[in-house]
Structures are given as C-alpha cells and as structure tokens.
Residue, then its C-alpha position, 0 to 999 in steps of 0.5 A: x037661097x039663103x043658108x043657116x048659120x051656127x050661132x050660140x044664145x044664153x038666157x039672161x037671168x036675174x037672180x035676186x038672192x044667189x044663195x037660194x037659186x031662184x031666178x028670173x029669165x029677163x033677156x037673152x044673149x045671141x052669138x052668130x060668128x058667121x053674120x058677125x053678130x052679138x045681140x042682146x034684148x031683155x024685159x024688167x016686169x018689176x012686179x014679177x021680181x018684186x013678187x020674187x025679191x021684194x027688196x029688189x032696186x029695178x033702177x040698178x038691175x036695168x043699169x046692169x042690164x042696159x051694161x049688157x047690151x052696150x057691151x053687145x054693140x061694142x067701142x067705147x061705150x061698153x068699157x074695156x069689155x066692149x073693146x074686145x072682139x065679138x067672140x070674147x065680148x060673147x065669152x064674158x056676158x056667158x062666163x059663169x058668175x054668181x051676181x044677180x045678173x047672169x046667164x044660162x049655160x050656152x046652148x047652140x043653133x042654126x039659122x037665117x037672120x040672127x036679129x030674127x032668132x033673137x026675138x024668137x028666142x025671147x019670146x019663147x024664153x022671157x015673155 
C-alpha cells in the first residue's frame, strides 16, 4: 500500500504592478521531502495579462518564469540557486518578495505522487 507523503506548495503569481496588488495565478511550486522532490509547472495566458497590465512584456515574465523551473531541476542551469539542496531551492522560490513574480504564502499537504498533485493543484488553482 502506498502511503501520503507531507509535502508544501505555493502558487505562483504574477503581479504586474506591485503597488496595486493585483495578480495573476500562473504556476504552482511543490515540495515533497520524503519523495525528494521540487516541481514547478505554469501557464502564460498573454491575453489574460495583458487584460490586467497592458504594458506587460510576456517574453521577459516567461524568461523569469522558465528561471523557476530550472532552479527546480537543479545544477548548473539554475545558477547558484539550483546548486543548493532541495529544501533551501524550495525556501528561495517561496521567500516573500515584491517583483512581479511571486509566490503565495506555503500551505501544506499529504499525498501519493507529488508529480500527480502538482498537476492536480494546477488545475484547480491556475487554469
């Protein structure tokens, strides 16, 4: 029987102009330490932001964006960030900022397959 495994997401947001607050969720981030696992999956809809911040440059957001899931995978790609351990790689994406991309606050779960839950989670929380 296979068991549940705690694991930690955040969504992934863009926030085109900070000083209003606004946002749109784009991508989640999930954390499971016992499968020794850190994903990251995300969307761009550029209508949908360009509805919200006109003046929005999509190349750069999914340059910052694919910056994400490199540093998920880890080495060399993922600069000094993706050299770190898991847990601290997980820490970084999730470290409150205020830049366009950021993340939600962590919240915690259990499950079976981490790669599973991640898509669930995107589903429910991104498309």
């Amino acid at each position: 029987m296979q068991e549940h495994h705690l694991f930690e997401y955040a969504v992934v947001r863009v926030v085109p102009r900070v000083e209003r607050e606004e946002f749109m969720n784009v991508g989640v981030v999930l954390y499971c330490s016992k499968r020794k696992f850190l994903g990251a999956i995300y969307a761009v809809e550029a209508d949908r932001l360009r509805a919200l911040s006109p003046d929005i440059d999509i190349d750069e957001l999914t340059t910052h964006l694919d910056s994400l899931i490199k540093i998920c995978r880890g080495g060399q790609e993922g600069g000094p960030i993706g050299l770190l351990d898991l847990p601290s790689r997980f820490r970084w994406l999730t470290a409150i900022r205020s830049t366009v991309v950021q993340t939600s606050k962590v919240h915690p779960g259990f499950c079976k397959d981490p790669d599973e839950t991640l898509q669930r989670l995107f589903n429910q929380l991104v498309q």
